[in-house]
N, C-alpha and C positions, 0 to 999 in steps of 0.2 A: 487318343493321342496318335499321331500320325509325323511321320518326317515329312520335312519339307519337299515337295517336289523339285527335283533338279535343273526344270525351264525358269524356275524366280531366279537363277543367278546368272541365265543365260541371256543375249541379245531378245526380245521379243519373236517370237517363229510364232508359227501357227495356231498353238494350242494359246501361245500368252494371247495373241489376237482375237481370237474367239472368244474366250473369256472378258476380255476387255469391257464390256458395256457391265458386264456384273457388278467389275471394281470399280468401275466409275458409280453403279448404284451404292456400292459400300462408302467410297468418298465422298459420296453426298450425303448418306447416314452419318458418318462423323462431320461435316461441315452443319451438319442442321442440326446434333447433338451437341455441338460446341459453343453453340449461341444460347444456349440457357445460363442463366445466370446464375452464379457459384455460393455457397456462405464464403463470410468473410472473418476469418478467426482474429482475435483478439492477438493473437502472435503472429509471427512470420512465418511463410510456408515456402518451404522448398521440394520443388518437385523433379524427380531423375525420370524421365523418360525414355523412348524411344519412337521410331517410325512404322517399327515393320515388328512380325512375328519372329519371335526368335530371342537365344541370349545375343545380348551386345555389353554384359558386364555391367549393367544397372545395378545388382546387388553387391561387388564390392565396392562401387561407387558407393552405390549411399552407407557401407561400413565406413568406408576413407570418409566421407564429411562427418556423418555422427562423432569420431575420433577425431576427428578436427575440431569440432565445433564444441566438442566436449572439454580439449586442450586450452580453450577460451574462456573454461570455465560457466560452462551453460549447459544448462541439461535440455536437449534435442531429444524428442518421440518420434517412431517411425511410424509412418501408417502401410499398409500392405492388404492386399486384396485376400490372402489366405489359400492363393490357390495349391489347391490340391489336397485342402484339409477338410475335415468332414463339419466342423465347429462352424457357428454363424458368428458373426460382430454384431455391434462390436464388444471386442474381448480383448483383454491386455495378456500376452502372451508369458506362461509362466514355463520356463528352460526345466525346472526340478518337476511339473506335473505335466505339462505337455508332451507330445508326440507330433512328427511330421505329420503323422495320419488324422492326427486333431488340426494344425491349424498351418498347413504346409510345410515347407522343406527350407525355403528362404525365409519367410519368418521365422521360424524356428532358428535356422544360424541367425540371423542378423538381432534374435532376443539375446545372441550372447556380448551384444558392446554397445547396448540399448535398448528402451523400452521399447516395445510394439506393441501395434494394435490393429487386428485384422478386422477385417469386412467388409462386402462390396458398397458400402454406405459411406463413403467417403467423409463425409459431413459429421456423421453421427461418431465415426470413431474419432476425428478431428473436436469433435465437443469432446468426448470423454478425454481424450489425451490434454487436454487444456483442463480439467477439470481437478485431472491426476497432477497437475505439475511442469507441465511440457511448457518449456520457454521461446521454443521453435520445434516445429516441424517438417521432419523428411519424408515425403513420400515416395514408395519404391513403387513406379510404374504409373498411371494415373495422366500421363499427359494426354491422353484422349477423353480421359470423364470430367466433366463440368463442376460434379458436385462443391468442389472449394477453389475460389482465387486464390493462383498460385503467384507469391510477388516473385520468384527466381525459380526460373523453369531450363533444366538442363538436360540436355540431349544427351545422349549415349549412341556410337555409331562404332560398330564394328570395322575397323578402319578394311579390316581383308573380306568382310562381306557387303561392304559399303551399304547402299540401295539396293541391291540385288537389280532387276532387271526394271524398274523405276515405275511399275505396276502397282496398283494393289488390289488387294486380297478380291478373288481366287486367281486373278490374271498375276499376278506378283506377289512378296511379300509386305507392301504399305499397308499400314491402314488407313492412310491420308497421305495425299498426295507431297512430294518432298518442299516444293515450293510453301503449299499450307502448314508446313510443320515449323520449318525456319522461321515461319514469319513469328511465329507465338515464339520461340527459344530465344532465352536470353546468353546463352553459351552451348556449345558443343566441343563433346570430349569427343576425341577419335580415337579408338580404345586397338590400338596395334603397334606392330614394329616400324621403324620409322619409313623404310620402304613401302608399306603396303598404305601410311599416313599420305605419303607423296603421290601415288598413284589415285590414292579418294579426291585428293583436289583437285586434280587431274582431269578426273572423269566426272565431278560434280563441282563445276567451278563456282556455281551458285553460293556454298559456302566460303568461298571467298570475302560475301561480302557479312560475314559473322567474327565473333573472334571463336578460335576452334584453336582447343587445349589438348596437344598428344598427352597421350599417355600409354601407360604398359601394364599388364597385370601381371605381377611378376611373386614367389613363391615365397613363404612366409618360413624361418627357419621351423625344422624339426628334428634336427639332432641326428638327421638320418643324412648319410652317407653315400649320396645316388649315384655317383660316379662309377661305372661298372655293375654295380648291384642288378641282379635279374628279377624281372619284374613282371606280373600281370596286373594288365591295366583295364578299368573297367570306368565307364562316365555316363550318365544319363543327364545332361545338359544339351542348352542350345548346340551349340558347337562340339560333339567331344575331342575331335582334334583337333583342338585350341590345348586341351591339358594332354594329351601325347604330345604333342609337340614342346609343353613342358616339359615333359618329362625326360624328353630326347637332349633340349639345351643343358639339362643338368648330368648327361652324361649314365641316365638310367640304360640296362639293356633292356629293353621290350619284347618280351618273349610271345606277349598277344596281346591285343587293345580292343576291348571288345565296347564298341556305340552301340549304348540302350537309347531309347527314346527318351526325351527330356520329362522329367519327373516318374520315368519309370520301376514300377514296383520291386523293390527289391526284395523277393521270395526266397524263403529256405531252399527250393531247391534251385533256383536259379544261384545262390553263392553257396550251395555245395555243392556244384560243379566246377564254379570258379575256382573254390579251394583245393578240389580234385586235382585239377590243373595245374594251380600255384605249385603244391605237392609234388607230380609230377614233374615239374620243371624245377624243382628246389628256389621257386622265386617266393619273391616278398608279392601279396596282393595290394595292392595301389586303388584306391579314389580321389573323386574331389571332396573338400567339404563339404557341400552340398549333399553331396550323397549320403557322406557319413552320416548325415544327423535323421536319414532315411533308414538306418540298418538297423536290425532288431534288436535289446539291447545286450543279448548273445552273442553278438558277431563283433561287436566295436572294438575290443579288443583283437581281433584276428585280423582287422584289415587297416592296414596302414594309409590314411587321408594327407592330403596335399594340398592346404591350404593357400590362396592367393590374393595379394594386396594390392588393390591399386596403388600407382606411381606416376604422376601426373608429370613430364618433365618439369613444370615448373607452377607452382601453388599461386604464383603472382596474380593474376586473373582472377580467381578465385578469391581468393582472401578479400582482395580490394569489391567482388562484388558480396559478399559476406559483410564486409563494413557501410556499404551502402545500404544493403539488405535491414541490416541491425542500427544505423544512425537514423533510416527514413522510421521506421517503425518506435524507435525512441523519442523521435521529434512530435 
């Protein structure tokens, strides 16, 4: 695991330039992988995507639909790639025997407001989750792999890291070119504050011609009291200051904010040091959820998690393609 280089979110310069013929051989691996033809599940498949490397809040997207789609009275399975667990698929994700280290960090939270089923076999977990019961399926990620026709396919876009520098991979952050991606989306969430939403269409007027759903991820109550409270904060996520920046709206004091690399190992002595500190400063130790469900099962209790919900300004969009979704497949 490596952070992102800091020319993906810059104008193209020299190195993006150079690079360049690579990413066009990457986006022709995904355009010549995307024409194989998918199974076709007996249910409805809904898939959350993205474009680029990186978080863009795909996983509390697909929490918010499974609780949506569960409030309708339907029981939704997720499917999830497992990264970063040591366990093959496909496997239905058990909350009381698993560990992050068995079948990743997002599947693992996202086992706790629905079923999941990890492995890079998209297909294969897709038959077992129909096999188990699954009335519809969400897949977390997967909008680049072929293995299952997806009937509603939604994008996730970091409204403040947009496209990055409109490259892909290793000259940018895409994995397919932005034009190729819209054209397969049936929706796009633009997942920021309304500022940084205005400025995405701005600078990529092409989604103009989409319908494109703001939304916020905003903090799920915890009975804690952040207003002034001093804090160490610590994230190994795409973005970690996307949840400082949480943290700050709620009025937390931030005495450190320390960005690990996205799904980084969180070691005994890497959080007794952290605690060392917290101690030191008389603060409260802060994560995201994601992390928490990374902590040993020593530690959960010592470190206080910050859960967050997607909040779509407005579910209209959604619901009406959710009824389409579920009348075409009933018909």
């Amino acid at each position: 695991m490596m952070h992102a280089p800091g020319f993906w979110q810059r104008p193209p310069g020299p190195v993006a330039r150079l690079l360049s013929p690579l990413g066009a051989i990457y986006a022709l691996a995904t355009r010549m992988r995307m024409r194989r033809r998918g199974l076709r599940l007996r249910v409805p498949v809904i898939c959350v995507g993205n474009l680029g490397a990186g978080g863009t809040g795909k996983t509390p997207t697909v929490i918010a639909l499974v609780e949506r789609l569960a409030a309708r009275g339907l029981q939704p399975h997720v499917l999830s790639r497992g990264y970063g667990g040591r366990l093959k698929g496909p496997l239905r994700v058990d909350p009381d025997r698993h560990r992050a280290g068995d079948v990743g960090d997002e599947a693992l939270l996202m086992a706790g407001f629905a079923p999941v089923w990890i492995g890079g076999d998209r297909a294969a977990s897709g038959r077992a989750a129909v096999a188990a019961g699954a009335e519809l399926i969400v897949m977390d990620d997967g909008f680049q792999n072929p293995g299952l026709v997806k009937d509603l396919s939604i994008l996730t876009v970091d409204a403040e890291a947009g496209f990055g520098n409109g490259l892909c991979i290793p000259a940018g952050p895409l994995r397919e070119p932005v034009a190729a991606g819209l054209a397969r989306a049936d929706l796009v969430l633009a997942i920021g504050p309304e500022q940084a939403r205005t400025e995405l269409l701005r600078r990529w007027p092409a989604l103009e011609q989409h319908t494109v759903i703001g939304a916020e991820l905003a903090p799920r109550p915890t009975g804690v009291d952040w207003a002034g409270l001093p804090v160490i904060a610590f994230a190994g996520i795409g973005r970690p200051e996307k949840f400082f920046a949480t943290l700050r709206r709620l009025g937390a004091d931030i005495r450190a904010a320390h960005a690990l690399l996205d799904h980084a190992a969180l070691t005994t002595r890497l959080l007794q040091r952290l605690a060392r500190e917290a101690l030191d400063e008389g603060a409260l130790l802060v994560t995201t959820d994601k992390d928490a469900v990374r902590l040993p099962s020593g530690w959960r209790g010592q470190i206080q998690p910050l859960p967050v919900a997607l909040e779509p300004e407005d579910w209209q969009a959604l619901d009406a393609a959710f009824d389409r979704l579920l009348a075409g497949r009933s018909g």
